[in-house]
N, C-alpha and C positions, 0 to 999 in steps of 0.2 A: 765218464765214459758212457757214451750212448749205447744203450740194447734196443735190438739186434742189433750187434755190429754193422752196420754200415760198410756194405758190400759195393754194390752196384743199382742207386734206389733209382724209383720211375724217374725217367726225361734226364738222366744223368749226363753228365756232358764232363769228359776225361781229358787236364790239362797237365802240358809235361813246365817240370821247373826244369831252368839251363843246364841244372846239373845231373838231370833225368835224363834228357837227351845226348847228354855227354857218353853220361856212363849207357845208355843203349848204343851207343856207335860205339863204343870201346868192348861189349860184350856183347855187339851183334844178336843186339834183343828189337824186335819190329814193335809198333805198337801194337798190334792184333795178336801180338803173346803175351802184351803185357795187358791188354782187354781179358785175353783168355785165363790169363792167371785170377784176374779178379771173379772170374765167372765159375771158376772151378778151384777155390783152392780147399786144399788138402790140410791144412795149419794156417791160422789166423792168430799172430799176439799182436800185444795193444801195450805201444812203448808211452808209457806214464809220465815219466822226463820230458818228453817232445808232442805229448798228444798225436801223436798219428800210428797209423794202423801197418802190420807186416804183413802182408799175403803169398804164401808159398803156395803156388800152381800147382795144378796134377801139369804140368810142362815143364818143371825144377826151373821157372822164374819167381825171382819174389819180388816183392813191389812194396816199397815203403809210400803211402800215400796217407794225405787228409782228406778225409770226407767234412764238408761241408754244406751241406743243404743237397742241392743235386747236385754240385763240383764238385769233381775227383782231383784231387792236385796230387800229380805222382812225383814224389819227393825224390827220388833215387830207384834204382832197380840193380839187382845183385843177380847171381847164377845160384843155383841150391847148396852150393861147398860154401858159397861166403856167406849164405844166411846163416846156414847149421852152424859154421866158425862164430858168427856173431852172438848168437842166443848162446852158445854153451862157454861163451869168454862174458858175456856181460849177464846171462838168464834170468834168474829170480831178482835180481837187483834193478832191475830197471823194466824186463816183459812179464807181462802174463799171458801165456798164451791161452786163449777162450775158443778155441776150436780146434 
């Protein structure tokens, strides 16, 4: 796991997988919330299993993504009810959360 968590680093450039853009049409998430979630979140864990990072927004989006050098690969995005369901069904077993 890289420290600082890898947010949003310089000259970053934010790509969606098929199944990002899926699940935003399906839960009417824009990218510019799912930009703002990365810029402001409020909870950050760091799924071990998958290497990629959770970020819960001050906007109750979350955004399951890999940081990579400066590409952001947004792996999936959730609403706050199905993040909080996820971390307290799967928690200590697979997240840490580091922020």
């Amino acid at each position: 796991m890289a420290w600082p968590p890898p947010l949003l680093p310089p000259g970053y450039r934010i790509i969606f997988s098929r199944h990002a853009r899926e699940r935003m049409r399906q839960r009417g998430v824009t990218p510019g919330e799912v930009e703002e979630a990365l810029r402001c979140p409020v909870q950050l864990a760091y799924d071990h299993e998958r290497d990629v990072y959770l970020a819960l927004g001050c906007n109750d989006v979350a955004v399951v993504y890999a940081a990579r050098g400066t590409l952001v690969e947004v792996v999936t995005v959730l609403r706050r009810r199905e993040y909080e369901a996820l971390l307290a069904r799967l928690g200590r077993r697979r997240y840490k959360v580091i922020l």
